[in-house]
VMD Tcl script that builds the backbone (N, CA, C; Angstrom):
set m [mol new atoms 318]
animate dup $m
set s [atomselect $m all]
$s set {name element resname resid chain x y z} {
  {N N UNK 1 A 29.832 -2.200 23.140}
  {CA C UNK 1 A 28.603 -2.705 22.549}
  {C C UNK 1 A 28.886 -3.005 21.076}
  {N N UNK 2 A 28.313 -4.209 21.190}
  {CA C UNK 2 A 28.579 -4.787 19.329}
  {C C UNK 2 A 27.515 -5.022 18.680}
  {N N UNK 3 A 27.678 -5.513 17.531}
  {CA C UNK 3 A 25.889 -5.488 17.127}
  {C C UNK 3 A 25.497 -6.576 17.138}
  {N N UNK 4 A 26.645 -7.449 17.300}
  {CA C UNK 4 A 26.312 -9.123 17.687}
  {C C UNK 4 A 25.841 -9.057 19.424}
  {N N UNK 5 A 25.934 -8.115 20.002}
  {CA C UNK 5 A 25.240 -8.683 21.266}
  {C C UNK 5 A 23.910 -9.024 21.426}
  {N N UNK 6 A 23.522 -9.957 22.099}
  {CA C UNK 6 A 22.755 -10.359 22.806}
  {C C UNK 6 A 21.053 -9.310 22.789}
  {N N UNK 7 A 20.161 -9.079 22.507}
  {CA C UNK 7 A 18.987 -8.198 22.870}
  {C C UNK 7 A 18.255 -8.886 24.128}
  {N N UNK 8 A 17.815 -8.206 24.989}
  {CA C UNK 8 A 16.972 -8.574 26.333}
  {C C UNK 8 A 15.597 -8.856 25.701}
  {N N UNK 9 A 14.594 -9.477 25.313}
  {CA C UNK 9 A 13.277 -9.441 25.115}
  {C C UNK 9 A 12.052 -8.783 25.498}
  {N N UNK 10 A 13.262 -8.195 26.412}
  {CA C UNK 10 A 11.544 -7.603 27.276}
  {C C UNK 10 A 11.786 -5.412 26.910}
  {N N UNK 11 A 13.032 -5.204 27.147}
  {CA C UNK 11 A 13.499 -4.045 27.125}
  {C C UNK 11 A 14.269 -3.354 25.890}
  {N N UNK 12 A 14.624 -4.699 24.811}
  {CA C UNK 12 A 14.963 -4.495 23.975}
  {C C UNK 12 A 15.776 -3.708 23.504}
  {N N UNK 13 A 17.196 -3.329 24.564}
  {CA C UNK 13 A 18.225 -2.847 24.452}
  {C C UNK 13 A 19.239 -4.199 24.943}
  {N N UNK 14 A 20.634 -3.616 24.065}
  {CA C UNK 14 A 21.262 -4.899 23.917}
  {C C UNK 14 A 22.240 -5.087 25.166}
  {N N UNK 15 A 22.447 -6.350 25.188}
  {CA C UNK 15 A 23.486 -6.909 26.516}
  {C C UNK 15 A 25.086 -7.263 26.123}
  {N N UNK 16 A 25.308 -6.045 26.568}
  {CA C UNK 16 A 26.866 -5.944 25.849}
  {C C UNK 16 A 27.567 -6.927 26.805}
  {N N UNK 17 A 28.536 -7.552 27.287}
  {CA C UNK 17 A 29.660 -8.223 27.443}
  {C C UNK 17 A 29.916 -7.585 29.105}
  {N N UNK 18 A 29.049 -8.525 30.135}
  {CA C UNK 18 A 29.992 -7.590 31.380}
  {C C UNK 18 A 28.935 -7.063 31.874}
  {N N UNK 19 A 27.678 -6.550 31.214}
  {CA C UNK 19 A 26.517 -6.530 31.993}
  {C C UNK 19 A 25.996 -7.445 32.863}
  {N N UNK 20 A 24.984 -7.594 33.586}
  {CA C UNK 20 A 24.581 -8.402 34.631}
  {C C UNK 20 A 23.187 -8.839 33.938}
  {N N UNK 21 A 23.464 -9.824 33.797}
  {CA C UNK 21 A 22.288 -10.541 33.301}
  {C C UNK 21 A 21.944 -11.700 33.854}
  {N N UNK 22 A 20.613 -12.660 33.401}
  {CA C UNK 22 A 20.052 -13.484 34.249}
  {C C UNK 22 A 19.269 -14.192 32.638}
  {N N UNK 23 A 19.058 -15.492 33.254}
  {CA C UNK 23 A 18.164 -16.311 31.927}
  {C C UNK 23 A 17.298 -16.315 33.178}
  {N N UNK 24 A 15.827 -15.948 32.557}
  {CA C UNK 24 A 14.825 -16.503 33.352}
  {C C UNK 24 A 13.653 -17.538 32.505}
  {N N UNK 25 A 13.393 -18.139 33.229}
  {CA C UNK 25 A 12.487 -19.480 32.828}
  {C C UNK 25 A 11.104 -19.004 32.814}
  {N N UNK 26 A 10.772 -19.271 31.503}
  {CA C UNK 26 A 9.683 -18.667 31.112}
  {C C UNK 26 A 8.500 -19.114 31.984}
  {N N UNK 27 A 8.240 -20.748 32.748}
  {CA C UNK 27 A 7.751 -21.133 33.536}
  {C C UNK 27 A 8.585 -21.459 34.553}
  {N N UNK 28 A 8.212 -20.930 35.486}
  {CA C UNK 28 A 9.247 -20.959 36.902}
  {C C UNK 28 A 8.823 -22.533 37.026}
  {N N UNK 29 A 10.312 -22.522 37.474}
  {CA C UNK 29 A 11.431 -24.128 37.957}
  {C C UNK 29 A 10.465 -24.752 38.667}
  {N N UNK 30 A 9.311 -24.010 39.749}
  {CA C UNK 30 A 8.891 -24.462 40.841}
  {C C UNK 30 A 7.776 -24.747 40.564}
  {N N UNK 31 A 6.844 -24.478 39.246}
  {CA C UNK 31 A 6.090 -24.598 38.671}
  {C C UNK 31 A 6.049 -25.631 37.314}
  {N N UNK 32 A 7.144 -26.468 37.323}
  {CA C UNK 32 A 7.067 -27.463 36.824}
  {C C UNK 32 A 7.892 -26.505 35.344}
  {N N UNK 33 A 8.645 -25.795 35.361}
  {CA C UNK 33 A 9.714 -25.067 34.478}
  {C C UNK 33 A 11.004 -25.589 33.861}
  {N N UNK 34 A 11.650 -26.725 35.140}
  {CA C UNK 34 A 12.746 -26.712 34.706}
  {C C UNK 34 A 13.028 -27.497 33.624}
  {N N UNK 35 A 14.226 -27.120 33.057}
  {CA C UNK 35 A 14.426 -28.054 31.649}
  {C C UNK 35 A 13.780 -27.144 30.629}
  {N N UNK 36 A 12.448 -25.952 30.879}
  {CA C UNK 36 A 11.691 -25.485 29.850}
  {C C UNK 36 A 12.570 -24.235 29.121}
  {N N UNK 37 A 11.870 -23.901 28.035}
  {CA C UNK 37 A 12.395 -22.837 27.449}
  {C C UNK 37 A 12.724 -21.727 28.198}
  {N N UNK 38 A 13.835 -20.348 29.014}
  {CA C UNK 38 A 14.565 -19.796 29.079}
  {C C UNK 38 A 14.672 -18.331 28.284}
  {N N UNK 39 A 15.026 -16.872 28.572}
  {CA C UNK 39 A 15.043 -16.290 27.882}
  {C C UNK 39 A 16.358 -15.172 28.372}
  {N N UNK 40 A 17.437 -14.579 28.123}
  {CA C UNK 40 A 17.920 -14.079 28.022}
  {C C UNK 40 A 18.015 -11.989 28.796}
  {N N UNK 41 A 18.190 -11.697 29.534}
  {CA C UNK 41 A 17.060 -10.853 29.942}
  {C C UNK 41 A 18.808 -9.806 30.528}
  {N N UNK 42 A 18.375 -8.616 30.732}
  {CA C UNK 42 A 19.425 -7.964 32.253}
  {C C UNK 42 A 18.865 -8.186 33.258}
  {N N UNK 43 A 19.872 -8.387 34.595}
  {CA C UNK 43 A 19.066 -8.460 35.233}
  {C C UNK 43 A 18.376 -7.474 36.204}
  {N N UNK 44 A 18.317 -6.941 35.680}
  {CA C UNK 44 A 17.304 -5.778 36.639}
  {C C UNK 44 A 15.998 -5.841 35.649}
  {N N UNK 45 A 15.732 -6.130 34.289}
  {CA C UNK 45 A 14.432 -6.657 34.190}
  {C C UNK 45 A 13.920 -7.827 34.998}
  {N N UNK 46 A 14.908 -8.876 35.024}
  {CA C UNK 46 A 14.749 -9.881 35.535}
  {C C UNK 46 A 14.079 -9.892 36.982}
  {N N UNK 47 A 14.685 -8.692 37.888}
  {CA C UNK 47 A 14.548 -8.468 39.131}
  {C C UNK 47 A 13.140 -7.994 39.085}
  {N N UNK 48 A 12.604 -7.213 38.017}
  {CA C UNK 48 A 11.309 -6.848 37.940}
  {C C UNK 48 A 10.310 -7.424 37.400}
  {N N UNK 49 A 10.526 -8.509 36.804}
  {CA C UNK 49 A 9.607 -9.496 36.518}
  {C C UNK 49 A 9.083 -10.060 38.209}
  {N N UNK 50 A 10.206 -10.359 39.076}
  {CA C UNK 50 A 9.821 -11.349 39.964}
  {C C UNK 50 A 9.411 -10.515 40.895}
  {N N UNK 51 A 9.714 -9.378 40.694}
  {CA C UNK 51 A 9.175 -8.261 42.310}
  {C C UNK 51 A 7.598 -7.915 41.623}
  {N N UNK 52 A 7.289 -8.222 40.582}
  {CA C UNK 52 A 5.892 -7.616 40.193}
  {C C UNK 52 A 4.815 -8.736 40.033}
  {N N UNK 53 A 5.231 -9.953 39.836}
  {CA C UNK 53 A 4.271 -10.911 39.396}
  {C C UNK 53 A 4.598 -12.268 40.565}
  {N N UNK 54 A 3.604 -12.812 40.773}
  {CA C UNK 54 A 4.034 -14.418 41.747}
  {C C UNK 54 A 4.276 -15.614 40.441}
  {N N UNK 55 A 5.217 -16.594 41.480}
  {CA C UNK 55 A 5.375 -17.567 40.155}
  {C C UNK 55 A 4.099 -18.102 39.927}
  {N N UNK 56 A 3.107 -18.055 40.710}
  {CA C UNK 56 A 1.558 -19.141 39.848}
  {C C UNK 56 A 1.385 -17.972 38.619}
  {N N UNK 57 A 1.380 -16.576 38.729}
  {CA C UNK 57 A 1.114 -16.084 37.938}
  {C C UNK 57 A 2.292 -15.736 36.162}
  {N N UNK 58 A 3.241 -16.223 36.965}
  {CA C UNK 58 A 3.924 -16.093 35.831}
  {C C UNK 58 A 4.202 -17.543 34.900}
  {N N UNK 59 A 3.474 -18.637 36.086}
  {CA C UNK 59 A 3.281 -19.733 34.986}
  {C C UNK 59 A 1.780 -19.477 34.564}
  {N N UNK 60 A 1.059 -19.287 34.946}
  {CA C UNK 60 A -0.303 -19.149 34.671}
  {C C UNK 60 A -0.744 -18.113 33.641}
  {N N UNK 61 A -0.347 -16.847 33.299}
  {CA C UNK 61 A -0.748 -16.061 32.405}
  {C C UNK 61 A 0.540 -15.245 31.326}
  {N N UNK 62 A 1.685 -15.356 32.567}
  {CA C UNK 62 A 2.842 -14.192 31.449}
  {C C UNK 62 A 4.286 -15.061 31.528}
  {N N UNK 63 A 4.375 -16.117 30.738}
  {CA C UNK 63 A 5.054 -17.628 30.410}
  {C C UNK 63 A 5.709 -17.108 28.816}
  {N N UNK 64 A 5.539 -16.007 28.447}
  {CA C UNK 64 A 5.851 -15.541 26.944}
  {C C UNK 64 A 6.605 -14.133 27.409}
  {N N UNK 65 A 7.490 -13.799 26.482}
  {CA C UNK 65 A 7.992 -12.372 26.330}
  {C C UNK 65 A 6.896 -11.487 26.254}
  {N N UNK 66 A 5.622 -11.999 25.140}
  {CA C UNK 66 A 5.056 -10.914 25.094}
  {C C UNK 66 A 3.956 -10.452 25.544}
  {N N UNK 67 A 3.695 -11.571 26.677}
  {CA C UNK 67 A 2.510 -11.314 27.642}
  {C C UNK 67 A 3.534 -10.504 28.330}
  {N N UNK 68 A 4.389 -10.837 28.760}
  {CA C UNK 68 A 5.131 -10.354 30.010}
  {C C UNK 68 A 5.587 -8.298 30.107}
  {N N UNK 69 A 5.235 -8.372 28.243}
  {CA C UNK 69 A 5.763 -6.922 28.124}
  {C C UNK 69 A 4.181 -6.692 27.654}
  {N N UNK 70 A 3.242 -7.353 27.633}
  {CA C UNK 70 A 1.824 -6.513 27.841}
  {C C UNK 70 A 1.467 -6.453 29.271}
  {N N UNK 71 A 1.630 -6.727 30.301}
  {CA C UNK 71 A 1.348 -6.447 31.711}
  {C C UNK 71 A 1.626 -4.897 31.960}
  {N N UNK 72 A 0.692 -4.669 32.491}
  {CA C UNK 72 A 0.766 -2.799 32.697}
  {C C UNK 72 A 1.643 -2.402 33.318}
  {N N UNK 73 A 2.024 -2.889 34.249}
  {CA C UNK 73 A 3.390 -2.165 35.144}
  {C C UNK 73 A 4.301 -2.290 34.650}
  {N N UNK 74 A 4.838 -3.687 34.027}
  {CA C UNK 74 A 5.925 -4.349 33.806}
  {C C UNK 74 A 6.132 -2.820 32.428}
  {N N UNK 75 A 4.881 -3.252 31.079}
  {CA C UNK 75 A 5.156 -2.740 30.427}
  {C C UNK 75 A 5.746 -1.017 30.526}
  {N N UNK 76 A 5.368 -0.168 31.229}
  {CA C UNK 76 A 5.519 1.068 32.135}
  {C C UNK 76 A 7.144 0.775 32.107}
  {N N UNK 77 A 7.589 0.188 33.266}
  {CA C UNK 77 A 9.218 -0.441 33.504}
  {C C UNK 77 A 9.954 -0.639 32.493}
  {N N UNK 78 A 9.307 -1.614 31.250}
  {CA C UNK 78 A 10.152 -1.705 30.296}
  {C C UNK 78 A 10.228 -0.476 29.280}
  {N N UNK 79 A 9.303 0.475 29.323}
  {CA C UNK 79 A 9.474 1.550 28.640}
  {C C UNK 79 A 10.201 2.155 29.611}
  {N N UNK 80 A 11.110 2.747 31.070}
  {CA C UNK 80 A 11.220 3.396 31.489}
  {C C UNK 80 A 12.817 3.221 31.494}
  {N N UNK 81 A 13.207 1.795 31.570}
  {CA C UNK 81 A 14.447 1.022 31.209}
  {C C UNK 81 A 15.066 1.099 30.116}
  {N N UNK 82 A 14.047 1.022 29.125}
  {CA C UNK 82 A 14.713 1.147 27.723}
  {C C UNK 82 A 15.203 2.135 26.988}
  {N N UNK 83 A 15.014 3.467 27.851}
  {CA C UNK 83 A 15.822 4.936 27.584}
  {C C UNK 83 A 16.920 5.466 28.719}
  {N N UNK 84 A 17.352 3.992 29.070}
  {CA C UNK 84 A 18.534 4.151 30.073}
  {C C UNK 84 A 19.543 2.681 29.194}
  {N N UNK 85 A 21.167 3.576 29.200}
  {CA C UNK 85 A 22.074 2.526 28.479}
  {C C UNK 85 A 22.111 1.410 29.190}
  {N N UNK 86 A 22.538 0.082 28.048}
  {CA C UNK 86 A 22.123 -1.255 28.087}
  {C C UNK 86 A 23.400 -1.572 29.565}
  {N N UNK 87 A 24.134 -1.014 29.941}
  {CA C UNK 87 A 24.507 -1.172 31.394}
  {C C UNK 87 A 24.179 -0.708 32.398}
  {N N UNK 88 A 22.849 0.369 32.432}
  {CA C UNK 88 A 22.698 0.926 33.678}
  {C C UNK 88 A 21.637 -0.559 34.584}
  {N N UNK 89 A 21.826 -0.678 35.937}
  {CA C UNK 89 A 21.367 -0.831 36.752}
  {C C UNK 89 A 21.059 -0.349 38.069}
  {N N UNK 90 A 20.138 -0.742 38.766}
  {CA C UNK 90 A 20.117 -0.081 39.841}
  {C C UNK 90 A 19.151 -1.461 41.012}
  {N N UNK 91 A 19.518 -1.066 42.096}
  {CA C UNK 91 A 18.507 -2.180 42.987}
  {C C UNK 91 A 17.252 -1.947 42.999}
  {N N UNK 92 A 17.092 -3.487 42.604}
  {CA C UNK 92 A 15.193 -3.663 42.241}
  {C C UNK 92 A 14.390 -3.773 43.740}
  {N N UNK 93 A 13.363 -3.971 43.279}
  {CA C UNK 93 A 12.776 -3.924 44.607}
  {C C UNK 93 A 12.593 -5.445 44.950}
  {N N UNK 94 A 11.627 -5.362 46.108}
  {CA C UNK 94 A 11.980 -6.927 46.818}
  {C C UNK 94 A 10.810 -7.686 45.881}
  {N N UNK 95 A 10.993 -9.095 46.024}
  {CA C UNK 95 A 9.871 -9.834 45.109}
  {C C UNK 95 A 8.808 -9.856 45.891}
  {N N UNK 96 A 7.383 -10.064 45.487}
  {CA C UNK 96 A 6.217 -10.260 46.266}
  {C C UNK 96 A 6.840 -11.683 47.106}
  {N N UNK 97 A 6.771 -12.259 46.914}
  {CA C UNK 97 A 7.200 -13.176 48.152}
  {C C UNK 97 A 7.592 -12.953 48.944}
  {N N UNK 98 A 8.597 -12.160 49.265}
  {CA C UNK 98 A 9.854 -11.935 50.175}
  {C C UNK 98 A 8.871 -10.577 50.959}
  {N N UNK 99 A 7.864 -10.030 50.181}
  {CA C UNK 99 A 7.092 -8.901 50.830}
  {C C UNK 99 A 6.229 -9.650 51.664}
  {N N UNK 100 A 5.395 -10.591 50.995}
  {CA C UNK 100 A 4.684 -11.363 51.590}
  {C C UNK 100 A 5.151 -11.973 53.088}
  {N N UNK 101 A 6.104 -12.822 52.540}
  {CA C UNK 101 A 6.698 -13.354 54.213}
  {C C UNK 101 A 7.170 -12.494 55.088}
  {N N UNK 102 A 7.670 -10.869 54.676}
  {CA C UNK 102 A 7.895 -10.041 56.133}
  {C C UNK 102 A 6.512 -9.524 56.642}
  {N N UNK 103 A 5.074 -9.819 55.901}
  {CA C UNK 103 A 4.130 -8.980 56.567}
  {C C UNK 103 A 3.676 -10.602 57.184}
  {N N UNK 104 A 3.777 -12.033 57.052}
  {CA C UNK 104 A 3.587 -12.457 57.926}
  {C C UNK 104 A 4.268 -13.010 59.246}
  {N N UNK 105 A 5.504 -12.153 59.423}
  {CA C UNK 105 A 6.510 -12.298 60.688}
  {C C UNK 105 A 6.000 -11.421 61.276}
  {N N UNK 106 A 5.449 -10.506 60.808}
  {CA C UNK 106 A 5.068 -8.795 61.894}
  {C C UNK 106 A 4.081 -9.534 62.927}
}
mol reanalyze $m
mol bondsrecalc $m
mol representation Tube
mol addrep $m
């Protein structure tokens, strides 16, 4: 870890070299995003942005870092992340979508 690395926006511990990270689009791609501004993230925030919020909602209300770290859960997560070192990860959970489409195969 250097002090030139990289900071995540949301968790605000830094992304050393070799971590797993992800740029996520502040307005999802599918929501008329692509080409748009981008933010820098690990990705296991990343993974928890998309397992907690749908893309209408993440173009529709939390399109900013700092809506995204005022959302109650998220914010919860990013405090819970940010007293674990800037390489720990672990498997996120599934995105609402992917929850969504196995409860309509049942």
């Amino acid at each position: 870890m250097t002090k030139t690395d990289p900071i995540c926006l949301l968790c605000l511990r830094p992304i050393p070299p070799g971590v797993k990270q992800s740029q996520h689009h502040l307005i999802p791609k599918l929501k008329g995003g692509k080409g748009g501004p981008t933010i820098l993230l690990h990705h296991i925030c990343h993974q928890e942005i998309h397992a907690t919020l749908t893309e209408a909602e993440l173009a529709r209300e939390f399109n900013t870092p700092e809506a995204l770290r005022a959302h109650p859960q998220l914010a919860g997560f990013f405090n819970w992340v940010s007293k674990r070192p800037p390489e720990f990860h672990a498997r996120g959970r599934s995105s609402l979508r992917k929850q969504r489409s196995r409860k309509r195969r049942r």
